[in-house]
N, C-alpha and C positions, 0 to 999 in steps of 0.2 A: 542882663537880668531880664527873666520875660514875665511878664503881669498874668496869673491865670485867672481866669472867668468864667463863672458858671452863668444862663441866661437862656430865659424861658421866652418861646415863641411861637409865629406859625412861619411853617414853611411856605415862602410869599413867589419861589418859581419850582419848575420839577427840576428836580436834582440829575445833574450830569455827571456822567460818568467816562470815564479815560483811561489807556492803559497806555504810560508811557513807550518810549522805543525801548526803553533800560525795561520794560513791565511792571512800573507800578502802578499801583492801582491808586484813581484818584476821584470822589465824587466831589463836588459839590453845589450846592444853592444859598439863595438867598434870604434872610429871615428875619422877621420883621418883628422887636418886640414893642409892643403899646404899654404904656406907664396908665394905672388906671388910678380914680382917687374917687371919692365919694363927696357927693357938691353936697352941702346942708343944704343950704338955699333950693335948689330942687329936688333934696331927698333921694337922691340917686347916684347911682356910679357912671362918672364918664370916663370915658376914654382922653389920653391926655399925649401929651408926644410919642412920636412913632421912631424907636432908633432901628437902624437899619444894619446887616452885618450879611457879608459874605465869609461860609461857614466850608472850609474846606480841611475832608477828612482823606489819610492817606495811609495803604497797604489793606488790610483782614478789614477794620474801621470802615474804610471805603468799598468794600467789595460787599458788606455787609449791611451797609447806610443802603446804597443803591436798590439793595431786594427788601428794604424796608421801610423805608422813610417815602412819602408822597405827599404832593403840593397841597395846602392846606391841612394838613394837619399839624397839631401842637406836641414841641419837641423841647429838651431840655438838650444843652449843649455846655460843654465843660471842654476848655482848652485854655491856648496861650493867645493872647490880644497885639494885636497886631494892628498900629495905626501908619498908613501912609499919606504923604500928600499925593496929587498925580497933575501933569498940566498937558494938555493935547491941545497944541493950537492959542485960540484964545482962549477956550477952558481950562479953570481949574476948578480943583475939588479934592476930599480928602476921603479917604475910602477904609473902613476898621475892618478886619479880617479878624476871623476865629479859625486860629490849626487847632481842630479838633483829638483833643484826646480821648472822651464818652458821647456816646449821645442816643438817645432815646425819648420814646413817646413819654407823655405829661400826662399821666394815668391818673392826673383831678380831672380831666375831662373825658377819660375813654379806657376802656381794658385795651390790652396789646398779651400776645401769647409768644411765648419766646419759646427759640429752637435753636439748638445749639449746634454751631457748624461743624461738619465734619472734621474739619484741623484740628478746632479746638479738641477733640477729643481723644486725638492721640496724642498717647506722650509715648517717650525712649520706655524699653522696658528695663529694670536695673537689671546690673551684671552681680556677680557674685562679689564681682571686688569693691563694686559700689555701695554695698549693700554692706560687706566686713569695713570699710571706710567710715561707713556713715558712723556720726555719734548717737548711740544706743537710746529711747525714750525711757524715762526712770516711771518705775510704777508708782504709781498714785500713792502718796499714804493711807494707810489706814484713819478713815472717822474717829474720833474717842466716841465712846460713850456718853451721851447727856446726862448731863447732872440735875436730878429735880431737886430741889431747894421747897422752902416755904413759900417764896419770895412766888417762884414759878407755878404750885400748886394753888396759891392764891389768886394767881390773874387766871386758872384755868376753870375758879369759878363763874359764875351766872354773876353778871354784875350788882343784882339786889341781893348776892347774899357776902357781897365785899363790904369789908368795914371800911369806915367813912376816915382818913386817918386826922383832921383837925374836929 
C-alpha cells in the first residue's frame, strides 16, 4: 500500500536532471516545507519546523519539472511517500522521499503561464472502425417548459409588495 501526499514548498536545491542508460527521464531536488503558526503573545506569524523531502519525478513529469521548476521557488507536490532509514558508516539517518505524481507552482505567491508540450498534443487519429466500435453519445433531452405557478409569480415580486404570511 503506498501513502500519497500532497505538500507545499520551496525548492531548497536546483533540480537535476538524468537520462537513464534504459532513457528515462529523471529530475529531482530537494524541498523544504515550513509549518507556520501565529504566536498571540507577539501578534505575529512564525515559522515553526522545517520538514525536509527529496522530490523525485519520473518520464514527461521529469522532462517537464526540469524546463520549469527552479531553486527557490514555491511548489505544490502530490505523490507516493516514501520513508527509508540509511546508515553509512557511523552515520545514520532517515530520509522521506516523494515519487512525484503532479507538481507545479503555488500561485498564492506568483503567476506561472503554462504551455503545453508537444507530446501531449498528439493523440492517434480514430479509424473508421474505432469510431463504428465506439458507443454512440445519446442526445441531451429536451428541457420541459417552466411552469409559472402563483407560488413563482409571487417571489418575482418586489419584496414590499409580498404579503406578509403570519
Amino acid at each position: 500500500m503506498s501513502d500519497t501526499i500532497t505538500v507545499t514548498g520551496l525548492v531548497a536545491t536546483a533540480p537535476k536532471h538524468i537520462v537513464t542508460s534504459e532513457g528515462l527521464p529523471i529530475t529531482s531536488f530537494r524541498l523544504a516545507s515550513t509549518q507556520r503558526r501565529y504566536d498571540r503573545g507577539e501578534q505575529k506569524w512564525v515559522d515553526a519546523d522545517t520538514n525536509w523531502y527529496t522530490v523525485t519525478a519520473f518520464r514527461a513529469l521529469a522532462t517537464n519539472a526540469i524546463g520549469s521548476i527552479l531553486k527557490g521557488q514555491r511548489v505544490l507536490v502530490t505523490g507516493r511517500l516514501r520513508i527509508r532509514d540509511w546508515e553509512s558508516g557511523e552515520k545514520t539517518g532517515t530520509t522521506i522521499e516523494i515519487d512525484a505524481d503532479s507538481l507545479g507552482h503555488d500561485l498564492l505567491f506568483g503567476t506561472s503561464a503554462f504551455t503545453r508540450t508537444p507530446a501531449a498534443v498528439v493523440a492517434e487519429a480514430d479509424t473508421p472502425e474505432s469510431a463504428a466500435a465506439a458507443e454512440p453519445i445519446p442526445d441531451a433531452p429536451e428541457a420541459p417548459e417552466p411552469v409559472v405557478d402563483d407560488l413563482a409569480a409571487a417571489r418575482a415580486k418586489r419584496p414590499s409588495e409580498l404579503t406578509v404570511p403570519f
